[in-house]
RODO-2510 file (C-alpha; in nm, 4 decimals, decimal comma):
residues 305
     n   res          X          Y          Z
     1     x     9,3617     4,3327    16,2305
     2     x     9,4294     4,0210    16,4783
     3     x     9,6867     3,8859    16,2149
     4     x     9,9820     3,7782    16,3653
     5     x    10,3017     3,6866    16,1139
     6     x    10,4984     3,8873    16,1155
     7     x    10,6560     4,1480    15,9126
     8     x    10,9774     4,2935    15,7667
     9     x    10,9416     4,6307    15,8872
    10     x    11,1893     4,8739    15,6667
    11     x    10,9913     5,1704    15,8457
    12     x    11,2148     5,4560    15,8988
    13     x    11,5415     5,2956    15,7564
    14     x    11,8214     5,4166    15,4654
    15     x    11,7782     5,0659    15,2798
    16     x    11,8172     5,2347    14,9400
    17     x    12,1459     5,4401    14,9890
    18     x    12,2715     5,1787    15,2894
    19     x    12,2069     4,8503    15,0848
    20     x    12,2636     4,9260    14,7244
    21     x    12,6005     5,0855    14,6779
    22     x    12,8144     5,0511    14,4282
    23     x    12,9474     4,7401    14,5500
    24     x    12,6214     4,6448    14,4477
    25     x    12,6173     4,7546    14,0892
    26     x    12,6533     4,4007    13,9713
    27     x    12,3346     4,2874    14,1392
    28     x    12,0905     4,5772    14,0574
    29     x    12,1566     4,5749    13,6842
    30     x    12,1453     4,1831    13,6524
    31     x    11,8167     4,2012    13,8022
    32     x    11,6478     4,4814    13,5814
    33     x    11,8023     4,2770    13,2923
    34     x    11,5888     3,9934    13,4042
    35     x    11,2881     4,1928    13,5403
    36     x    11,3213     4,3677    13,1809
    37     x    11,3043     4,0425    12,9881
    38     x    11,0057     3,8883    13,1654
    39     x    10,7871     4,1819    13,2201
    40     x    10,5306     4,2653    12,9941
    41     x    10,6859     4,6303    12,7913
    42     x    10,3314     4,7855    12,8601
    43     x     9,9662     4,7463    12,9752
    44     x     9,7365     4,9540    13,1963
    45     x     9,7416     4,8723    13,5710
    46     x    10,1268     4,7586    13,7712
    47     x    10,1683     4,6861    14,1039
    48     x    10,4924     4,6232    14,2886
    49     x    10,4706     4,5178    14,5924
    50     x    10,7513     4,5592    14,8683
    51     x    10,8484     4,8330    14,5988
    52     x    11,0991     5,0204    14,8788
    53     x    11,2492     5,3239    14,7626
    54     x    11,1014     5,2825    14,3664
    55     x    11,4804     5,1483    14,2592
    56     x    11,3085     4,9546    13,9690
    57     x    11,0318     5,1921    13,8984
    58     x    11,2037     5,3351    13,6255
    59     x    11,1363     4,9700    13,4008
    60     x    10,7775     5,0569    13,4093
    61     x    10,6990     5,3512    13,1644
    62     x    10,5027     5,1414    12,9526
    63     x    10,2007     5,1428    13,2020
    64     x     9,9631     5,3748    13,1998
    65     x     9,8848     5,3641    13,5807
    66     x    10,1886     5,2123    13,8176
    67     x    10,1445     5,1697    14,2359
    68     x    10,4440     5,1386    14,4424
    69     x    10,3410     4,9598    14,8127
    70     x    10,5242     4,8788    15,0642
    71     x    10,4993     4,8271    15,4391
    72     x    10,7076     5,0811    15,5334
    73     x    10,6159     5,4193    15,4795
    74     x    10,9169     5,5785    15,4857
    75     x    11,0473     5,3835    15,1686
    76     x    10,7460     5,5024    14,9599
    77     x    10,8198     5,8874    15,0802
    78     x    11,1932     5,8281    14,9638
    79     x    11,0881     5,6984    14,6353
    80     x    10,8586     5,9992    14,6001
    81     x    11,1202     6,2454    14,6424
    82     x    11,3322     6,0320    14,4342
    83     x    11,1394     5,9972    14,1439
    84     x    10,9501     6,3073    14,1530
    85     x    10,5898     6,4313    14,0255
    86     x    10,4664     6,1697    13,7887
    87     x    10,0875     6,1427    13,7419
    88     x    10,0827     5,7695    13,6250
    89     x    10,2322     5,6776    13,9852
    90     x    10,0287     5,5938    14,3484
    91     x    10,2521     5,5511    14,6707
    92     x    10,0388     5,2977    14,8880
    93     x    10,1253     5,1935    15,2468
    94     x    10,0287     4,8475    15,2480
    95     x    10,0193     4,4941    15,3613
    96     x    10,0890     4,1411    15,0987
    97     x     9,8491     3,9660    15,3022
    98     x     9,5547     4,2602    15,2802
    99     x     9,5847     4,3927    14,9518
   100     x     9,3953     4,7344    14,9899
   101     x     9,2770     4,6326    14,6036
   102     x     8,9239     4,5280    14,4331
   103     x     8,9553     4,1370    14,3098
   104     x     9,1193     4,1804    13,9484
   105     x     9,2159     4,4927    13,9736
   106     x     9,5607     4,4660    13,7794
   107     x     9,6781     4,3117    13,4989
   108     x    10,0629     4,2638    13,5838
   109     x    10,1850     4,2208    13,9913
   110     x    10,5830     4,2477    14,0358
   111     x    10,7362     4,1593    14,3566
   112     x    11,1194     4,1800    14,3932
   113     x    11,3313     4,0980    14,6946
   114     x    11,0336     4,0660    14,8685
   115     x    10,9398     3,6912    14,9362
   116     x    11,2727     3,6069    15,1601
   117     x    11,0874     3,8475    15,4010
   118     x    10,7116     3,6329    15,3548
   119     x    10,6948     3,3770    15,5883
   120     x    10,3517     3,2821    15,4531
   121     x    10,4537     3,2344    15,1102
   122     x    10,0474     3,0675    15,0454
   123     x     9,8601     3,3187    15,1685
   124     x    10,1068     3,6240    14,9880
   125     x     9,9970     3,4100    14,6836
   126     x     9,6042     3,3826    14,7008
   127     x     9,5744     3,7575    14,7999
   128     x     9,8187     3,8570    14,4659
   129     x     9,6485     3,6384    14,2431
   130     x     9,2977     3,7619    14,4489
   131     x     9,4217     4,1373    14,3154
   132     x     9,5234     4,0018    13,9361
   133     x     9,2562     4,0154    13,6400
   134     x     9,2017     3,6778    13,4521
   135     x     9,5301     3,5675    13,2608
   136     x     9,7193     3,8586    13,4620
   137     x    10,0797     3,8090    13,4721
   138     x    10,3245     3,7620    13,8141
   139     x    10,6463     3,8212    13,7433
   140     x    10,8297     3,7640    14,0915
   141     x    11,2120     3,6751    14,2504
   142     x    11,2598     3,4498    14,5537
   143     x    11,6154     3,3943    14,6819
   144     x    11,6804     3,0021    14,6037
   145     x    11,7830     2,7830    14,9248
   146     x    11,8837     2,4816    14,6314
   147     x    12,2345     2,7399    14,4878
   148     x    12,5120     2,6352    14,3999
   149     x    12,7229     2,7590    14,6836
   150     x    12,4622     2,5954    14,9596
   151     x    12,5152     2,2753    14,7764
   152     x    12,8829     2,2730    14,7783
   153     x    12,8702     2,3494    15,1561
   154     x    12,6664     2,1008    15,1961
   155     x    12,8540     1,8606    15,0231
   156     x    13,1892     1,9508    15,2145
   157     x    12,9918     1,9092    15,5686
   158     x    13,0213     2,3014    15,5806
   159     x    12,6900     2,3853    15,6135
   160     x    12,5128     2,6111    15,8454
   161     x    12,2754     2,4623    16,0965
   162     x    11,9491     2,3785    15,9739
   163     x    12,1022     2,4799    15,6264
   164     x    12,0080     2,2008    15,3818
   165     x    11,9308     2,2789    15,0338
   166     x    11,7616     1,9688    14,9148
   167     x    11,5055     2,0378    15,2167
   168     x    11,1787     2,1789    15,1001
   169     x    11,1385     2,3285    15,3788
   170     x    11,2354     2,7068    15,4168
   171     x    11,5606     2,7942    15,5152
   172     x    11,5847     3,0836    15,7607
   173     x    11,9246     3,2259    15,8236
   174     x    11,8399     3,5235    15,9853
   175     x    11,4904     3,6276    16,1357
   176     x    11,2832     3,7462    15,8521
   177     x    11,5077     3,5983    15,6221
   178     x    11,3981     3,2918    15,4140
   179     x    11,5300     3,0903    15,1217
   180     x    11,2721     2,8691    14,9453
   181     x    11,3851     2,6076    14,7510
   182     x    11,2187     2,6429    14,3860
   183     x    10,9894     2,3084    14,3992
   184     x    10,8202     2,4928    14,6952
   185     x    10,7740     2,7764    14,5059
   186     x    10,6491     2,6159    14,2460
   187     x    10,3949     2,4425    14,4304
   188     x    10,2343     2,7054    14,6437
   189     x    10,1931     2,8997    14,2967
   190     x     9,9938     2,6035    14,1307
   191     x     9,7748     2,5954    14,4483
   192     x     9,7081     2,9848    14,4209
   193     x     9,6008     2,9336    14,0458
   194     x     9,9188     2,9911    13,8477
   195     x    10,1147     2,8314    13,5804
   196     x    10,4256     2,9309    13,4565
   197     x    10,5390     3,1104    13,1505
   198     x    10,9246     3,1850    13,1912
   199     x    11,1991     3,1538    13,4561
   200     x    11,5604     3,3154    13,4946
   201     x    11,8097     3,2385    13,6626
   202     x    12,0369     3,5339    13,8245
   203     x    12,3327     3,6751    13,9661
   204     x    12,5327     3,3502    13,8671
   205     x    12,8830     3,5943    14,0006
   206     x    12,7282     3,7067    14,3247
   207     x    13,1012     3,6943    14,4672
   208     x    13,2866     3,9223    14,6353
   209     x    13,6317     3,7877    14,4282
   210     x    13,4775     3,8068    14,1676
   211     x    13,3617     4,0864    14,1552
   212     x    13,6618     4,2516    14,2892
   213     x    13,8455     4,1061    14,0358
   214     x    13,6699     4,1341    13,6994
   215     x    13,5152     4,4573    13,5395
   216     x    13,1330     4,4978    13,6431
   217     x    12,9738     4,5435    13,2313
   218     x    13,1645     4,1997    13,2230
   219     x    13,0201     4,0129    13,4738
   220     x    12,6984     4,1530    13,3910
   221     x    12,7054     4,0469    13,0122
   222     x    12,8236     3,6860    13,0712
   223     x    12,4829     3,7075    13,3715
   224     x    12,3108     3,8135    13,0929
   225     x    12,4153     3,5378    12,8577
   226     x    12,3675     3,2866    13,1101
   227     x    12,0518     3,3853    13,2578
   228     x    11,8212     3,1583    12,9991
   229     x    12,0134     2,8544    12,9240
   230     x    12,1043     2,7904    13,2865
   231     x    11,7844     2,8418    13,4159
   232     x    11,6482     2,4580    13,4208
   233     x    11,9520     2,4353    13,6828
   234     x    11,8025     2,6355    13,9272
   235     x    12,1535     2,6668    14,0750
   236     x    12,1544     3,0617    14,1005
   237     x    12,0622     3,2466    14,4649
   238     x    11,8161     3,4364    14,2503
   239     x    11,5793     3,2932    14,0194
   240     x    11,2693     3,5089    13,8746
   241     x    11,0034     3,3285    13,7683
   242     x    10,6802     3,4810    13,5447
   243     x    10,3623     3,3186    13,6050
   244     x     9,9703     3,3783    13,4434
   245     x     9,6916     3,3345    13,6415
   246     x     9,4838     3,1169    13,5077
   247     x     9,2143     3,0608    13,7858
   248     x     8,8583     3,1662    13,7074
   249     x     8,7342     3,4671    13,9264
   250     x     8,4604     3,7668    13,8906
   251     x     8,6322     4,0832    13,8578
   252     x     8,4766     4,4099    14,0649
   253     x     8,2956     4,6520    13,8865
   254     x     8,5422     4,8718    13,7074
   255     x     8,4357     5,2052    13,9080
   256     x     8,5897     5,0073    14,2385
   257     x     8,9092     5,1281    14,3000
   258     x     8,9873     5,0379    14,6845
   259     x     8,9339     4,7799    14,8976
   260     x     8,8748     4,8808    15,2749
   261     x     9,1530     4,6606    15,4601
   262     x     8,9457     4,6828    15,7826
   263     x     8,5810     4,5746    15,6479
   264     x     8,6579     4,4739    15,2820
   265     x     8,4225     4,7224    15,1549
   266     x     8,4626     4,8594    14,8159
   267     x     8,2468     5,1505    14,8817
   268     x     8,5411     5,4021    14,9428
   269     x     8,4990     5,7804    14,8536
   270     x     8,8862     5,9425    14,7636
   271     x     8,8602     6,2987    14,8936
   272     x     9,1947     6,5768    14,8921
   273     x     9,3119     6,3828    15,2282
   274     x     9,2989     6,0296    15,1814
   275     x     8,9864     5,7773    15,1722
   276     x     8,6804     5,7210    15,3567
   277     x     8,4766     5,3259    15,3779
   278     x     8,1739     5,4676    15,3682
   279     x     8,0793     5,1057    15,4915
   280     x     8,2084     5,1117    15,8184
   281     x     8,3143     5,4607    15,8478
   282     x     8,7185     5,4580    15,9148
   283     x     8,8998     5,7153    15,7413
   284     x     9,2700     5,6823    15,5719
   285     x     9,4446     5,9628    15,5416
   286     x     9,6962     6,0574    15,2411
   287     x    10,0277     6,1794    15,4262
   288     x    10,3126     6,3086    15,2621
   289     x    10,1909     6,1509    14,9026
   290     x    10,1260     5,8217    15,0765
   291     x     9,7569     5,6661    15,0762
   292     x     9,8249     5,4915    15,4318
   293     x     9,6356     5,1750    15,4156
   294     x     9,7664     4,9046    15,6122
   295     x     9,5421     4,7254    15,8361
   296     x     9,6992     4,7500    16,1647
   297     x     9,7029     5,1284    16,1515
   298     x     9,3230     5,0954    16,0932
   299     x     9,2431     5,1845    16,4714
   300     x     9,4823     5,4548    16,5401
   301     x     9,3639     5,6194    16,2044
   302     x     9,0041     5,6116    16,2342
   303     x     9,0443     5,7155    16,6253
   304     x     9,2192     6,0277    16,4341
   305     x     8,9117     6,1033    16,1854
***
C-alpha cells in the first residue's frame, strides 16, 4: 500500500469510443489477427490484464472461466454493459504489480496495450508469471522503441529528444508512455522465468497516408501476410510476443481463489457483496459487477465495512 510508481489511471474516461474509431479499424483488427494466432483457442482459466472496455474479449470463448482487470474501474463497468451477462466472465479492479490471484492460478495471461503504460516492466513480469501455472502461456504486446520510422528519424538527425532507438533504455515520449526496445523485453522476461515460443510483428501500415489512401481489408491482409516472415526484423511499432513459463513454482491449493492484496492471505470468503480476508479482516466490496481489489483502495474500503 506504500508503493509508489505510478499508474496509468483510465478511471472515469471514454477510451473505448474516444480512442478506437474507425480511423482505427486498421489497428484493432491487425491486432486480434495476431492475438488470434498466438493465443491458445481454449483452456480453463484467462486473464487479461489492463483489459479496458473488454474490446478483445470476444477472442476468448474457448475458456471456460475469463477475468477482465484493469485499474480503472470505470473501463471494466463499460465492458460489462458492453458485453452483457456472461457467466464464464469476472470484472476485477486491479493492480499488475499486486495481482489479487493465488500463485498459479491461470494457465494463459494476455496483456495488450498495456506495457507502454508499466514503468516497471520487471516487477509487472515476476507478479504475471507469480499468477501463471507451470508451462502457462504469456501472450503479450509492447510498443517497439527499435521501428522503422524511429530509425529513419534517427538516421536523418530528426529525432525527438532523448528518442534513440538503438538505446535499451526506455523511451518515454509522453508521461506514462514508454517504448521498449525488444532486447529489453526480452531480457526482463528470461529473468522472470520465461522463454519464448512465437513473436509477431504488427501494424507494418500504421500511417495516416496510407491508410487514407488504400482500402482497410487491404492493408489488413498484406499485415496479415507480413506479420510472420517479418517478424525477426523487429521493425514494426507493435510486436506481440508469446512466452511459457518455464520456472518451477508450488501452485496454491486449488480451493484458493483470491489473494488478499493488503495481507496476501488466501483465506478469503466470497459473500453476495464482494470478499472478506478473513486473515486480517478488510472487506472488498463487489460494486456495479466489479470485485474492487486494488491495493490502494484497501483503507478507504475496509474503513467502509
Amino acid at each position: 500500500m506504500n508503493d509508489t510508481r505510478p499508474r496509468c489511471d483510465y478511471e472515469g474516461s471514454r477510451y473505448q469510443d474516444e480512442f478506437w474509431t474507425p480511423d482505427r479499424t486498421y489497428e484493432d483488427r491487425v491486432e486480434r489477427i495476431a492475438l488470434r494466432r498466438l493465443l491458445p483457442p481454449r483452456g480453463r482459466r484467462l486473464i487479461e490484464i489492463g483489459a479496458g472496455a473488454g474490446r478483445l474479449a470476444s477472442l476468448y470463448e474457448g475458456y471456460d472461466e475469463v477475468y477482465l482487470l484493469d485499474y480503472a474501474r470505470s473501463q471494466l463497468e463499460q465492458a460489462a454493459e458492453r458485453l452483457g451477462h456472461d457467466p464464464r466472465i469476472r470484472y476485477v479492479q486491479g493492480d499488475i504489480y499486486n495481482l489479487p490471484f493465488p500463485t498459479g492460478f491461470f494457465d494463459t495471461v494476455v496483456t495488450v496495450r498495456v506495457l507502454h503504460h508499466v514503468v516497471d516492466l520487471g516487477a509487472a513480469f515476476e507478479e504475471i508469471a507469480r499468477i501463471l501455472a507451470p508451462n502457462g502461456v504469456y501472450v503479450t504486446e509492447y510498443a517497439n522503441k527499435r521501428n522503422l520510422k524511429a530509425i529513419l528519424r534517427w538516421l536523418l538527425r530528426r529525432a525527438r529528444p532523448g528518442e534513440n532507438p538503438f538505446s535499451l533504455d526506455p523511451y518515454e515520449f509522453v508521461p506514462l508512455n514508454l517504448d521498449y526496445h525488444p532486447a529489453m523485453v526480452d531480457w526482463e522476461l528470461r529473468i522472470a522465468g520465461f522463454t519464448h515460443h512465437g513473436e509477431l510483428s504488427a501494424s507494418f501500415f500504421r500511417m495516416p497516408l496510407l491508410k487514407r489512401l488504400l482500402p482497410t481489408g487491404l492493408l489488413v491482409a498484406l499485415d496479415a501476410r507480413l506479420q510472420r516472415p517479418l517478424a525477426p526484423l523487429r521493425l514494426t511499432p507493435s510486436i506481440f510476443v508469446r512466452a511459457r513459463l518455464i520456472r518451477q513454482q508450488t501452485s496454491a491449493p486449488e480451493t484458493a481463489q483470491w489473494r488478499c492484496p493488503a495481507c496476501h492471505s488466501l483465506d478469503m470468503h466470497e459473500e453476495e457483496t464482494g470478499l472478506a480476508c478473513r486473515a486480517c479482516g478488510r472487506f472488498y466490496p463487489k460494486t456495479n459487477g466489479v470485485y474492487v481489489l486494488r491495493a490502494d483502495l484497501v483503507e478507504e474500503v475496509a474503513s467502509r465495512s
